[in-house]
N, C-alpha and C positions, 0 to 999 in steps of 0.2 A: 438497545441490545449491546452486551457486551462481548468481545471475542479476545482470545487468547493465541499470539502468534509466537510459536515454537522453533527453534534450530541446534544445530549441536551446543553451540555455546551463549546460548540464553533464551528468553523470553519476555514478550509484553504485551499488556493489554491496554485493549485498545475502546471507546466508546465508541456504536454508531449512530448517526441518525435515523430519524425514520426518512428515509428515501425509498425510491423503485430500487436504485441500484443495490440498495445495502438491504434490501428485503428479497431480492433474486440471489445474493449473497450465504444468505440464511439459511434459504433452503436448501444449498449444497453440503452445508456443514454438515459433519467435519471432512474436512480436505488435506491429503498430502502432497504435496507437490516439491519443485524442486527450484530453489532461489538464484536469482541473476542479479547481480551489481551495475549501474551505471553512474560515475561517478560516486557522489555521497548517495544514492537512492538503492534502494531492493525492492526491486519487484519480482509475481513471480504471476504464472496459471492460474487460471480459478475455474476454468472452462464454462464459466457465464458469460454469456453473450447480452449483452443493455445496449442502449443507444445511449448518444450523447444526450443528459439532459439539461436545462436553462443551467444557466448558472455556471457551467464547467470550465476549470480556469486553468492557466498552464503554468501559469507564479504564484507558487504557497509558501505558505510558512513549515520551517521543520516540524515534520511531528503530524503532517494532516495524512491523513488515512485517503486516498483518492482511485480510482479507477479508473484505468488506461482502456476506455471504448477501442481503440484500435488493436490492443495486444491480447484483451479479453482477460487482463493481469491488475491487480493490486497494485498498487505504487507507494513506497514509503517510502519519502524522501526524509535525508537529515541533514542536507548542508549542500551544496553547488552541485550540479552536472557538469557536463563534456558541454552542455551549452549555455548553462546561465552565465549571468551578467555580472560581476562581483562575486558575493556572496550568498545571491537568493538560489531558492531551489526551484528550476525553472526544469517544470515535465516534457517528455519529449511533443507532448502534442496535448489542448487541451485536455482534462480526464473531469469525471465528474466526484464532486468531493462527498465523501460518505462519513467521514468522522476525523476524532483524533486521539491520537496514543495517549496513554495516560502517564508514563513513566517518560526516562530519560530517550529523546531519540535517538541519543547517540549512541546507545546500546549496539543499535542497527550495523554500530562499525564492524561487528564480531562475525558478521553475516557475512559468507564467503561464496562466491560464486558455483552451486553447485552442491550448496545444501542441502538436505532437506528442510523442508518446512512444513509445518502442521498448525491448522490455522482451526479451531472448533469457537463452540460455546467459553465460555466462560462462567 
């Protein structure tokens, strides 16, 4: 599945896999909601509710597409948080990972607290 995530000043799409999480994902589409920055990351709502499943990791690389089980939000990181270590992009808590951006991540800089965001098909 491919999705297209929208804001004032750009957009990118994104790959997912076939998961639980990115198939509950699906069925909301298309979604408007409204974007939070933490650090280099944007996440935002998705008002889907999943559990954590195997695999869910809290250190990725930029550009992966992941779900914040705790916040019930999207997570797109593209470069350090308020807690990573260096340079990695460390989630505030593990999330489970659903795919990844096809374009540049660092687009994501353009993304300002309190965006809109529109997040559909592709």
């Amino acid at each position: 599945m491919q999705i297209r995530i929208s804001w004032p000043a750009g957009h990118l799409t994104a790959t997912l896999d076939e998961t639980p999480t990115s198939h509950a994902l699906g069925k909301v589409l298309p979604l408007s909601t409204t974007a939070n920055t933490w650090g280099e990351e944007v996440y935002f709502d998705t008002g889907v509710g999943v559990e954590r499943e195997p695999g869910a990791q809290q250190v990725v690389e930029p550009g992966t597409v992941a779900f914040w089980t705790d916040g019930d939000a999207l997570a797109l990181p593209y470069g350090p948080t308020p807690i990573s270590r260096g340079d990695e992009c460390r989630l505030a808590s593990p999330c489970n990972l659903v795919g990844r951006l096809d374009g540049d991540p660092r687009l994501l800089a353009t993304v300002r607290s309190g965006d809109p965001i529109r997040v559909e098909l592709a």
